[in-house]
C-alpha positions as CSV (number, residue, x, y, z in Angstrom):
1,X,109.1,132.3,94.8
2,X,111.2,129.1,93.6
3,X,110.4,127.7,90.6
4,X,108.9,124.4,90.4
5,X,110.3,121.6,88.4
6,X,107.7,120.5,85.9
7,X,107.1,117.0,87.7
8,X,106.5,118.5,90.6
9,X,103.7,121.3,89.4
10,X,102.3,117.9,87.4
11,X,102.2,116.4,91.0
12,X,100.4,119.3,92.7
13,X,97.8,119.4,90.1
14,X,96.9,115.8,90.1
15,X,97.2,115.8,93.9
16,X,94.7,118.9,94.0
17,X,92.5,117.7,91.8
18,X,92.3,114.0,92.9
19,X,91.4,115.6,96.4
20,X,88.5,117.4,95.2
21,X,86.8,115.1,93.0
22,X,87.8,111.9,95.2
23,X,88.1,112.7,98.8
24,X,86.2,116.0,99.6
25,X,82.8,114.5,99.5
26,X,83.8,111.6,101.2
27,X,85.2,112.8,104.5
28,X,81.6,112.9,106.3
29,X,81.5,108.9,105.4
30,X,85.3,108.5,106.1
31,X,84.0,109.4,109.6
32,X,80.5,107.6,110.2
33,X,82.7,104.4,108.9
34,X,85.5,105.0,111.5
35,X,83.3,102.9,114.2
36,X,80.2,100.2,114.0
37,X,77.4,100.6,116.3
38,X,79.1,99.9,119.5
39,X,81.7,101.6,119.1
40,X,84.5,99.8,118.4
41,X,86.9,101.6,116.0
42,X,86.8,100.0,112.4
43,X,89.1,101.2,109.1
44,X,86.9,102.7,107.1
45,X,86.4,101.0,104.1
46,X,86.2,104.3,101.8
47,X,89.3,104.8,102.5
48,X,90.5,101.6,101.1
49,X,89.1,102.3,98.0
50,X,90.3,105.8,97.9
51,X,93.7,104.8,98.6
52,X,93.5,102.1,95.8
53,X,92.6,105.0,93.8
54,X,95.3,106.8,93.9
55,X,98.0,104.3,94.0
56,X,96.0,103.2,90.5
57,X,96.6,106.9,89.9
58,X,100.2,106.9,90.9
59,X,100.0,109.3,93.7
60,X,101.5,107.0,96.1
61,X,104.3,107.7,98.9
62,X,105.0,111.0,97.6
63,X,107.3,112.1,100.4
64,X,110.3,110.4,100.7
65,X,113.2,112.3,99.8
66,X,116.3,110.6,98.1
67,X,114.6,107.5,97.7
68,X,113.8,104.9,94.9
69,X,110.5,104.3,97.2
70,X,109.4,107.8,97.2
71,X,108.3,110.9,94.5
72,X,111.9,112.5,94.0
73,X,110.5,115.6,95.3
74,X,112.3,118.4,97.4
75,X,111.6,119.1,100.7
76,X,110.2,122.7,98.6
77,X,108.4,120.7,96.1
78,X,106.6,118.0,98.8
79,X,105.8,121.1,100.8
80,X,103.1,122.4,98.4
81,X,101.3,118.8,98.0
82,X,101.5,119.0,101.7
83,X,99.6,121.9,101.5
84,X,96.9,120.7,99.4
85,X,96.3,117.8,101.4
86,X,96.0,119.6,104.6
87,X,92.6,121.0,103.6
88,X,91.1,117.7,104.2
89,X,92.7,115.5,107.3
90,X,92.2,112.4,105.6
91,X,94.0,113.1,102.8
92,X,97.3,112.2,103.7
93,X,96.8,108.8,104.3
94,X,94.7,109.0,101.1
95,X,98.4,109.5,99.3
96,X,100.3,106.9,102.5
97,X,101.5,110.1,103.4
98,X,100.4,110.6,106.5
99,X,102.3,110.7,110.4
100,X,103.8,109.8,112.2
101,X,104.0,106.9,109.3
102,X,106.1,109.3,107.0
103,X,108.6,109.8,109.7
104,X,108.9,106.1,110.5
105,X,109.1,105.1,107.1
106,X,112.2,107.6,106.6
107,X,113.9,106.0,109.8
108,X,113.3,102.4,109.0
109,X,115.0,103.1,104.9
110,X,117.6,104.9,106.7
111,X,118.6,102.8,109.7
112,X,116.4,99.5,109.7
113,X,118.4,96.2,108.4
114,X,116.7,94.3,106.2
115,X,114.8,92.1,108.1
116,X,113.1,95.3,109.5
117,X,112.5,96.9,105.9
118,X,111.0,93.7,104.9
119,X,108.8,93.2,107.9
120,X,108.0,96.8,108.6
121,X,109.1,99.1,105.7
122,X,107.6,97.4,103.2
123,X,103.8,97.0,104.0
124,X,104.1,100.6,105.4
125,X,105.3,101.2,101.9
126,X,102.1,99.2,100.5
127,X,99.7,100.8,103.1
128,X,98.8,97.5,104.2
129,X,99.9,98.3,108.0
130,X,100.4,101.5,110.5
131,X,103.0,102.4,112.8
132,X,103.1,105.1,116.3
133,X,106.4,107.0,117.4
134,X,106.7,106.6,121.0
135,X,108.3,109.7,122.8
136,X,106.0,111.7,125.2
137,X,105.7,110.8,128.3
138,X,102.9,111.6,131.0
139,X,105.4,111.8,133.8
140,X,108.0,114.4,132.6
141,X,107.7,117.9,130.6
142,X,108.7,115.8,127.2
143,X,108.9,119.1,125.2
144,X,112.6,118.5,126.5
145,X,113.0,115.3,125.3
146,X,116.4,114.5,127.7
147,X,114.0,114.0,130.4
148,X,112.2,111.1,128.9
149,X,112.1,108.7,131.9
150,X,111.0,104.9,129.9
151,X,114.1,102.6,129.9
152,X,115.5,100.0,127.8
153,X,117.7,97.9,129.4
154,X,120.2,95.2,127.2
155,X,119.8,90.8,129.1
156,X,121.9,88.9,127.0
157,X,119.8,89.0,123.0
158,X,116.9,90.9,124.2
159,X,116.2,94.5,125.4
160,X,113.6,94.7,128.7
161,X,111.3,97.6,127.8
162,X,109.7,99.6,130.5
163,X,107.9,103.0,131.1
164,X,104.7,104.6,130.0
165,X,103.9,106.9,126.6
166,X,100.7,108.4,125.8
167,X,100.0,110.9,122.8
168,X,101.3,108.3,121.0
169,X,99.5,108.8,117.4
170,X,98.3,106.2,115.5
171,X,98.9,103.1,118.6
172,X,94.5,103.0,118.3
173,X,94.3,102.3,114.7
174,X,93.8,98.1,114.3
175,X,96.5,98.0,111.9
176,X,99.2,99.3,113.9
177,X,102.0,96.8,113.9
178,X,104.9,98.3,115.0
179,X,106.2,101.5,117.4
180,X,109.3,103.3,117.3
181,X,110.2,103.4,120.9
182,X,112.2,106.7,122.4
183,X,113.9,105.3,125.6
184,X,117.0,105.8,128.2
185,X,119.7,103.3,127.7
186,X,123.1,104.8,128.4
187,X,122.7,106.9,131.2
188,X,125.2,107.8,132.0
189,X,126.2,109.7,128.9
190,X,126.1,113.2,128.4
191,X,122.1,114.6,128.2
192,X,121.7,113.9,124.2
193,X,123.4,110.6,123.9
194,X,121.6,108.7,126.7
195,X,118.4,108.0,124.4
196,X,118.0,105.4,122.0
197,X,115.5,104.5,119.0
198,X,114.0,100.7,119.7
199,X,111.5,98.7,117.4
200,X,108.7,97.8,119.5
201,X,106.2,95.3,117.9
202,X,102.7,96.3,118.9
203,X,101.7,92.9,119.9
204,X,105.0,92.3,122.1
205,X,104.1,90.8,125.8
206,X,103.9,93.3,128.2
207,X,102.2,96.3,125.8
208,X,99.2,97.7,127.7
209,X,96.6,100.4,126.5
210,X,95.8,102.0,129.0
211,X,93.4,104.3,127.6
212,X,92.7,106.8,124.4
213,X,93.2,110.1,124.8
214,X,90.7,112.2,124.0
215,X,91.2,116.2,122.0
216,X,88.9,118.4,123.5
217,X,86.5,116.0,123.4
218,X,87.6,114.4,120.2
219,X,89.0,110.7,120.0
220,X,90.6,111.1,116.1
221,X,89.0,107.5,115.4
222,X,90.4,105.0,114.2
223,X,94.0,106.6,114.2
224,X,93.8,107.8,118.2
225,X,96.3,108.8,120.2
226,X,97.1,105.7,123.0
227,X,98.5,106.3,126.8
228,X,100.5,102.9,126.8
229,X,102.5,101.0,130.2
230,X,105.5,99.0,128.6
231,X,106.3,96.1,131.3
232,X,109.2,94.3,130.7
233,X,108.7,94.2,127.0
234,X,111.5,92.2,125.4
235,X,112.6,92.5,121.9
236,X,115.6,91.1,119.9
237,X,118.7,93.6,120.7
238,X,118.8,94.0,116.5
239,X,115.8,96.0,117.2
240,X,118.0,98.8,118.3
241,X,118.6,101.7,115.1
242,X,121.5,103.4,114.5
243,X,122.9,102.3,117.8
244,X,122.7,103.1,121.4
245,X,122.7,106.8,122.4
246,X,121.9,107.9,119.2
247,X,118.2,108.1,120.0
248,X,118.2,112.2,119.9
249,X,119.8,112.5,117.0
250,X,117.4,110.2,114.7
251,X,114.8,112.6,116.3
252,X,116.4,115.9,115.6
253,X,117.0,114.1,111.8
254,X,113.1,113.5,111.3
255,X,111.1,116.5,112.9
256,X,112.6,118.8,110.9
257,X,110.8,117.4,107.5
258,X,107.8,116.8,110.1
259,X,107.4,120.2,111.0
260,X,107.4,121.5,107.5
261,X,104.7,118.8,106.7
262,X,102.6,119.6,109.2
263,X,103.3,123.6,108.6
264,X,102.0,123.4,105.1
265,X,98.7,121.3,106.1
266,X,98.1,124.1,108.7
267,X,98.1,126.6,105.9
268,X,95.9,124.3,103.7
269,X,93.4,124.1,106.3
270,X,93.7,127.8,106.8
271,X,92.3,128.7,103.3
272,X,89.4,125.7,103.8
273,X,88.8,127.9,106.7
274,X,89.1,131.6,104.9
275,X,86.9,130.3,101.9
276,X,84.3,129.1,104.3
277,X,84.4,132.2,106.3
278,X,83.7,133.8,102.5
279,X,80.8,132.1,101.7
280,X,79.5,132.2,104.8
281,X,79.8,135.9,105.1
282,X,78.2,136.4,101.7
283,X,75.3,134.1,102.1
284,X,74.6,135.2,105.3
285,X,72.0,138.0,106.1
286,X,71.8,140.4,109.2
287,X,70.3,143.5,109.3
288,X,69.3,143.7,105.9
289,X,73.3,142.9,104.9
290,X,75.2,140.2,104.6
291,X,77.4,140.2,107.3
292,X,80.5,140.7,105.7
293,X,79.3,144.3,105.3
294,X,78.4,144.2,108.9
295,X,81.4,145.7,111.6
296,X,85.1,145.0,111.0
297,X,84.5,141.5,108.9
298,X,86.5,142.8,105.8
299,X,89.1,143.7,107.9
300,X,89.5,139.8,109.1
301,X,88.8,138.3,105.7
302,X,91.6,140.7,104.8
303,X,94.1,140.2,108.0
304,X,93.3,136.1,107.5
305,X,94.4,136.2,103.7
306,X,97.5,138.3,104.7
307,X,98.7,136.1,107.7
308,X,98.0,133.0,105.6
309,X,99.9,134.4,102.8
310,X,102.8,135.3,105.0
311,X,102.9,132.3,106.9
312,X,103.1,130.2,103.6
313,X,106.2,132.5,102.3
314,X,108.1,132.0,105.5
315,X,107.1,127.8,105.7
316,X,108.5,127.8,102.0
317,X,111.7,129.8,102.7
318,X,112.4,127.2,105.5
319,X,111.8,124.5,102.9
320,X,114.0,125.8,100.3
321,X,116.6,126.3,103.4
322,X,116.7,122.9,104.3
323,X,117.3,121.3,100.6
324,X,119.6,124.4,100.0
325,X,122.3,124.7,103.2
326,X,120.7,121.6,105.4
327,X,118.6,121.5,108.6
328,X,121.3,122.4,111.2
329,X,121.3,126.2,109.3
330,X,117.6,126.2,109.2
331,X,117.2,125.2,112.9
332,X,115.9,129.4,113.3
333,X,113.6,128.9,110.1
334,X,112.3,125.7,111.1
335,X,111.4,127.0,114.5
336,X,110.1,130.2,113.6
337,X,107.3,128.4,111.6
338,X,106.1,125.8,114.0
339,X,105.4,128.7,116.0
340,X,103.7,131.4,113.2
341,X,101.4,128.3,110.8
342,X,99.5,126.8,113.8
343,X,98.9,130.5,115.5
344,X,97.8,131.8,112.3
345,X,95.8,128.6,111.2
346,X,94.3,128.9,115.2
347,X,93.0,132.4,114.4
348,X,91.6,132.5,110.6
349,X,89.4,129.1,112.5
350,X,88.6,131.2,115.5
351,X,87.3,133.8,112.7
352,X,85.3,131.3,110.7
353,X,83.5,130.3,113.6
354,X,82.6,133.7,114.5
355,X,81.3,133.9,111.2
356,X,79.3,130.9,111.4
357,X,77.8,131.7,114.6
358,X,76.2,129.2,116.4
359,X,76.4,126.6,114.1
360,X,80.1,127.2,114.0
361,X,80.7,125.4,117.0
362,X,78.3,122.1,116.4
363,X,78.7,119.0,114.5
364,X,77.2,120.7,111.4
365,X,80.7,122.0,110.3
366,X,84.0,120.6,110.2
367,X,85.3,124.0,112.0
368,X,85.1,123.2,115.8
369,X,87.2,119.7,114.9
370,X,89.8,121.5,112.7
371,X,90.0,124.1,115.4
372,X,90.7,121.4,117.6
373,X,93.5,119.4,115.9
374,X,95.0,123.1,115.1
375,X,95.0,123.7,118.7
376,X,96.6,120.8,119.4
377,X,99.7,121.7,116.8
378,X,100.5,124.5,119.3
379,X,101.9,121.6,121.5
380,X,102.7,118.5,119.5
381,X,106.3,118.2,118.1
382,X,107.3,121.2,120.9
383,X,105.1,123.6,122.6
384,X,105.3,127.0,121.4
385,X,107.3,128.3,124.0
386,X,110.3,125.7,122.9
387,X,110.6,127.3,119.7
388,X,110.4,130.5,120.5
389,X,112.9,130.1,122.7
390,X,115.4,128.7,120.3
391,X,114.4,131.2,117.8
392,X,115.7,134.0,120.9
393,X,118.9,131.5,121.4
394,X,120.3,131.7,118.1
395,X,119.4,135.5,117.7
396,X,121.1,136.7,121.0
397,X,123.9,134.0,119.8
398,X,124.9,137.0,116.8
399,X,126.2,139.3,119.9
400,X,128.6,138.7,122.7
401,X,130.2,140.7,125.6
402,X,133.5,142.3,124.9
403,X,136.1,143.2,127.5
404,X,135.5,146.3,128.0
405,X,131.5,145.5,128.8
406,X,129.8,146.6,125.5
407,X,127.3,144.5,122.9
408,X,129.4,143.7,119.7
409,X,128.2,141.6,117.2
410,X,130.2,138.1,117.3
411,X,130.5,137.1,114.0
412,X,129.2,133.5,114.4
413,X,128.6,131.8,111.0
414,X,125.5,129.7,110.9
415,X,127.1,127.5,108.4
C-alpha cells in the first residue's frame, strides 16, 4: 500500500465520520422526501441541509484533480473518500461529488470558455444546479460508442440537434440545467473523430422526455435516468468543446477517473453489505444456532472479505497507475476493475440477502436496491464483456507471429 499524504488521511477521516454521524440516519428520509404525495419528484430538503453541512465543514468538491476548485487530491488519494461514500448512495452529492456531475464539471474547467464556466461550471461548483451526460442511445449497441446514431448538424451560428438518448442520469432531477451532448458531426472522418461534445441547455426547444426509465423496478428519484427525443434543438455553435471530432476523446479523457470512482463506491457498498451479512448472521437463530454456524456461511463471510479485499488492492493499483504513468498505460488496469468491483460487489449483496432471508428482498432493507444499482454497474460505462475484451486485446498484443509460424513474445512497450 501507498502512503497517504497527511491531508488526505485528514480528508478520509472527516469524510468517514461526517457520513456516519450526518448522513447514515438520514437516507430513509432522503428517500420519503424525494417525492410529495402525488408523486411528483421533489429535492429533498435533508439534503440541502446536509450539503450545507459539509460545505460549512469544508468537505466540498473533493474530486477535481489539478484544480484551484477542487481538494488537490490524487486520483489514489480521492479513491479512498470514494470508497467511503459509496456505502451510502447519497453521499456523493452530500460532498457535490456525485456523477455524472463530477465528470461534467472536469470537462466544462477543461474545455468550456468562460461564458460556459460562468453559466454552467460555477453553480455546479456551488451545488445550486445538476447536469446529465448524453451518450447512450436506445437504437444502437452504445457500448461501442462509434455507432452513436444522434446528429449535430452546423446552420450558420447554431447547431440543429437531433436523435434520441435514454439512460441519461440525472436529466429527471428539477435542477438539471444543462446536458453534455455525445453526437455525430463529421462523418465522414475516420470511426473516433466523427463525434463531438455539444452543450445542450435542458430547457432548449425541441428537448422531449419521453419517459423515466425504471431499474428493476426502481426509478432512483429525483436523480432518474430520462429517455430524451432531441428535434431540431439549436444551440449557439460556441457550444461545441474542444472542437468537432474530438467528441471520443473527451470521453476516453473522463471515464477513466469515472470508473475508479465508481469502483471504489462498489467496494464501499460491499463492506455495508458484508457487515450486515455479520450481524445478521450473529443475531439470527436457526436450529438452536445462529446461522452463521449453520452450512457453509463462514466460508462466504470469509470468500466476501477476501474478494472485497482483493478487489480494493487491484482498484488502488489502477489508481496509483493513472497519477503515476497516465491513463493510456493503465487502459488494462482500468478495465480489469470495472469488470472484478461490480461482480464482486454483485455477489457479497447476493450473499447478504441469502442471509437475510425473506426480508432480504423487501423494502425493509436497503439490500435488494443496492443489489440493483450494483447490477446495473455491470452495464453502465461498458458492459462487461467490453472490458474484458480489451483486457484479452492488450494481453494477446505482448505476442506476435514470427516468420517461421511460432508464438514469440513482441516486445511492445506499454509506455
Amino acid at each position: 500500500m501507498i502512503e497517504l499524504r497527511p491531508q488526505a488521511v485528514d480528508l478520509i477521516k472527516r469524510v468517514r465520520n461526517f457520513i456516519d454521524e450526518e448522513i447514515a440516519h438520514n437516507e430513509n428520509l432522503y428517500h420519503e422526501q424525494s417525492k410529495d404525495e402525488s408523486g411528483k419528484w421533489l429535492v429533498p430538503p435533508i439534503m440541502e441541509e446536509m450539503k450545507a453541512k459539509a460545505k460549512a465543514a469544508g468537505l466540498w468538491n473533493l474530486f477535481l484533480p489539478e484544480s484551484e476548485n477542487g481538494a488537490g487530491l490524487t486520483n489514489y488519494e480521492y479513491a479512498h473518500l470514494a470508497e467511503a461514500m459509496g456505502a451510502y448512495g447519497i453521499s456523493s452529492e452530500v460532498f457535490n461529488c456525485s456523477a455524472p456531475d463530477t465528470g461534467n464539471m472536469e470537462v466544462l474547467e477543461r474545455y468550456g470558455n468562460d461564458e460556459h464556466k460562468e453559466k454552467y461550471l460555477k453553480p455546479l461548483l456551488n451545488g445550486e444546479i445538476r447536469s446529465a451526460f448524453g451518450m447512450t442511445e436506445p437504437g444502437v449497441a452504445s457500448s461501442d460508442a462509434t455507432n452513436i446514431a444522434s446528429t449535430a448538424v452546423l446552420d450558420g451560428d447554431e447547431y440543429v440537434i437531433n436523435g434520441e438518448k435514454w439512460w441519461t442520469s440525472g436529466a429527471g432531477d428539477p435542477r438539471c440545467e444543462i446536458i453534455i451532448f455525445m453526437c455525430v458531426t463529421n462523418p465522414d472522418n475516420h470511426r473516433h473523430q466523427r463525434q463531438s461534445q455539444i452543450l445542450v441547455p435542458m430547457n432548449a426547444e425541441g428537448i422531449e422526455i419521453k419517459k423515466m426509465m425504471h431499474v428493476f423496478g426502481y426509478d432512483d428519484a429525483p436523480h432518474g435516468h430520462a429517455h430524451i427525443k432531441f428535434t431540431n434543438v439549436r444551440v449557439p455553435k460556441e457550444n461545441l468543446l474542444l472542437g468537432e471530432g474530438r467528441g471520443f476523446e473527451i470521453a476516453q479523457g473522463r471515464l477513466g477517473p469515472g470508473r475508479i470512482h465508481h469502483c471504489m463506491r462498489a467496494i464501499g457498498l460491499a463492506e455495508r453489505a458484508l457487515k450486515m451479512m455479520c450481524e445478521k448472521g450473529m443475531e439470527r437463530v436457526a436450529f438452536g444456532k445462529p446461522i452463521i454456524q449453520l452450512g457453509g456461511n463462514m466460508d462466504i463471510i470469509a470468500n466476501s472479505r477476501i474478494e472485497i479485499d482483493q478487489a480494493r488492492l487491484l482498484t488502488l493499483r489502477a489508481a496509483h497507475m493513472m497519477d503515476t504513468v497516465g491513463n493510456k498505460v493503465a487502459a488494462s488496469e482500468i478495465a480489469q476493475i470495472k469488470v472484478v468491483a461490480p461482480n464482486v460487489c454483485c455477489d457479497v449483496i447476493d450473499r447478504a440477502i441469502q442471509i437475510h432471508g425473506g426480508a432480504g428482498v423487501s423494502q425493509v432493507y436497503p439490500l435488494a436496491n443496492m443489489y440493483a444499482h450494483m447490477r446495473t454497474l455491470r452495464l453502465a460505462d461498458g458492459p462487461d464483456e467490453v472490458h474484458r475484451r480489451a483486457v484479452a486485446r492488450q494481453e494477446l498484443g505482448k505476442y506476435k507471429i514470427n516468420e517461421h509460424g511460432k508464438v514469440e513474445p513482441s516486445y511492445i512497450s506499454r509506455s
